[in-house]
C-alpha positions as YAML, in Angstrom:
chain: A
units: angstrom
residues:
- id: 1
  name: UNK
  ca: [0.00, 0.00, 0.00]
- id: 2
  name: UNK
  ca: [2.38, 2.57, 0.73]
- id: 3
  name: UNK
  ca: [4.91, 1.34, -1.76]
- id: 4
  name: UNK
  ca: [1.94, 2.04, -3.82]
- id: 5
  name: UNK
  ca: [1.11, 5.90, -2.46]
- id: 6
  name: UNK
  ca: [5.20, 6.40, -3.44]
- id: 7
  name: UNK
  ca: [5.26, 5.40, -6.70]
- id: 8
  name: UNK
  ca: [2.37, 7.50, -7.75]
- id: 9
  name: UNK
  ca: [3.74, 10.17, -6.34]
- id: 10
  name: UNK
  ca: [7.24, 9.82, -7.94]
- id: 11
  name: UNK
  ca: [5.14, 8.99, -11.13]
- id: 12
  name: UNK
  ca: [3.03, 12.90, -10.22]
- id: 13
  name: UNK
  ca: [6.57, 14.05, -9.63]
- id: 14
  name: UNK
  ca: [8.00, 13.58, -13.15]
- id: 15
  name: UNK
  ca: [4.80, 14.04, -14.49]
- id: 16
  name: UNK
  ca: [4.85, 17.39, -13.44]
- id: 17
  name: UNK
  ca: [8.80, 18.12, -14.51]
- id: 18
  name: UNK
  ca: [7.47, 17.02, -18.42]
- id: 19
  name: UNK
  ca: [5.01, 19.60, -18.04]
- id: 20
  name: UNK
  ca: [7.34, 22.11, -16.83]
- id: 21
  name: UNK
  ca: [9.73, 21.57, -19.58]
- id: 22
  name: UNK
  ca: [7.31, 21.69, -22.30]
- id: 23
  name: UNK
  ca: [5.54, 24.94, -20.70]
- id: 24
  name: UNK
  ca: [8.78, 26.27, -20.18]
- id: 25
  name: UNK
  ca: [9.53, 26.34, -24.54]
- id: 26
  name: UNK
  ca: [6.49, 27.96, -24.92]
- id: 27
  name: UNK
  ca: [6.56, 31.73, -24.46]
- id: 28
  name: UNK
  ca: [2.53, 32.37, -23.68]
- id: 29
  name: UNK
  ca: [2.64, 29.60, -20.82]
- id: 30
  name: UNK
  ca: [5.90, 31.77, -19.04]
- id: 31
  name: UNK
  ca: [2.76, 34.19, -17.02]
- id: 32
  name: UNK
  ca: [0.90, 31.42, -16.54]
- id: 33
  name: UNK
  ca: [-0.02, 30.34, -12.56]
- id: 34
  name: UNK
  ca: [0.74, 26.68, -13.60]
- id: 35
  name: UNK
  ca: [3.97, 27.54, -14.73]
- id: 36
  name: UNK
  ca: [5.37, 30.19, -12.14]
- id: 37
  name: UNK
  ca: [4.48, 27.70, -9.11]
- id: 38
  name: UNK
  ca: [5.91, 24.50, -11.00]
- id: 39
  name: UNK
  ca: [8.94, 27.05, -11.85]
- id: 40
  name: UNK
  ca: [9.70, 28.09, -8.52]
- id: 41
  name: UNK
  ca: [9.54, 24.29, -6.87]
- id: 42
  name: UNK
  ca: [11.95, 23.14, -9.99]
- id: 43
  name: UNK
  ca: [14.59, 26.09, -9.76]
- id: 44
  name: UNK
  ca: [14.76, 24.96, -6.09]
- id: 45
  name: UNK
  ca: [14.83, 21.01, -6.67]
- id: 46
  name: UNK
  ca: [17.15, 21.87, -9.82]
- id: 47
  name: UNK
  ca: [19.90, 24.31, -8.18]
- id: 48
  name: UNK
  ca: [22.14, 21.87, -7.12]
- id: 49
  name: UNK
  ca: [22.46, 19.76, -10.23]
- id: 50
  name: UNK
  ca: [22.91, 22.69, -12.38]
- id: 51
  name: UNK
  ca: [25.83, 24.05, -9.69]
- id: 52
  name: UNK
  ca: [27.60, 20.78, -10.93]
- id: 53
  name: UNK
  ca: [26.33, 20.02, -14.40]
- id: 54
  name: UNK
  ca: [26.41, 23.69, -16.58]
- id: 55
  name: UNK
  ca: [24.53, 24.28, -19.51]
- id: 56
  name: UNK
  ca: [25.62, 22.54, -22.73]
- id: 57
  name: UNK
  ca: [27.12, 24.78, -25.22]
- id: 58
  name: UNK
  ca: [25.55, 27.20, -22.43]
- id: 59
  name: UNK
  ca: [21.83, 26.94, -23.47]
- id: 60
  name: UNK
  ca: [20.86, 23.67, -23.53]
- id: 61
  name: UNK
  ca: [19.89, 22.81, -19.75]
- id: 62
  name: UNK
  ca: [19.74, 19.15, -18.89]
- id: 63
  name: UNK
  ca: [19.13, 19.08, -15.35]
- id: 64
  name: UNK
  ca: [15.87, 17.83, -15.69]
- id: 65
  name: UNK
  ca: [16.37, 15.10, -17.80]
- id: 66
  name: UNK
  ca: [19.22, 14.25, -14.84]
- id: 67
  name: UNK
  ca: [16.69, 14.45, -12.47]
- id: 68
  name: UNK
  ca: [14.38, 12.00, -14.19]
- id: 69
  name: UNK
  ca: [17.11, 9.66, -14.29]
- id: 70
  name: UNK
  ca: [17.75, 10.00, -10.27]
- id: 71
  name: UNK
  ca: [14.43, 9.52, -9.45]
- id: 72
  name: UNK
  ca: [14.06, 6.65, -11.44]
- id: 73
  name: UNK
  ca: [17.43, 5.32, -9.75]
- id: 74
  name: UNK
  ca: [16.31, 6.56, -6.26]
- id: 75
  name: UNK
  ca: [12.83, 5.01, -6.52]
- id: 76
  name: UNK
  ca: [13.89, 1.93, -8.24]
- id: 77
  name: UNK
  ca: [17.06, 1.01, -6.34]
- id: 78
  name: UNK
  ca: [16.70, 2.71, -3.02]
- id: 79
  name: UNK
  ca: [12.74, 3.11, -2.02]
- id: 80
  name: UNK
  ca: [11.49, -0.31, -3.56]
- id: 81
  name: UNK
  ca: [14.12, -2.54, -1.77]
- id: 82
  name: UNK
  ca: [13.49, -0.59, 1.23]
- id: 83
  name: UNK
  ca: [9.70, -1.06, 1.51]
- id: 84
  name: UNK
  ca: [9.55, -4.01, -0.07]
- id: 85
  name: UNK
  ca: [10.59, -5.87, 3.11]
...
């Protein structure tokens, strides 16, 4: 049950970091409510992977697709084994 409640929420969790990317190429969505809030929890969640991973060729950001792979990793690896027993 509660490995259950996790997993939807890690699922929510990306879920919400696709949306946030796509809004985020699309000018008209940047003054949207949606947007600002999801913006201000991912500049927070993203800060420290972008301190250690820059910008490629200094535009192309791919902290989120880094923290898609270490939630996958984290949930996969770490939480499952851990309730699981």
């Amino acid at each position: 049950m509660l490995l259950s409640i996790i997993s939807n929420l890690f699922n929510l969790l990306q879920l919400l970091l696709l949306v946030w990317c796509v809004m985020s190429f699309i000018p008209e969505f940047r003054n949207n409510i949606i947007y600002s809030t999801l913006d201000k929890i991912f500049a927070y969640v993203l800060a420290p992977i972008r301190r250690v991973v820059p910008p490629i060729g200094g535009t192309l950001d791919i902290s989120p697709i880094i923290l898609m792979l270490l939630l996958g990793v984290l949930f996969k690896h770490v939480l499952v084994p851990l309730l699981a027993h």
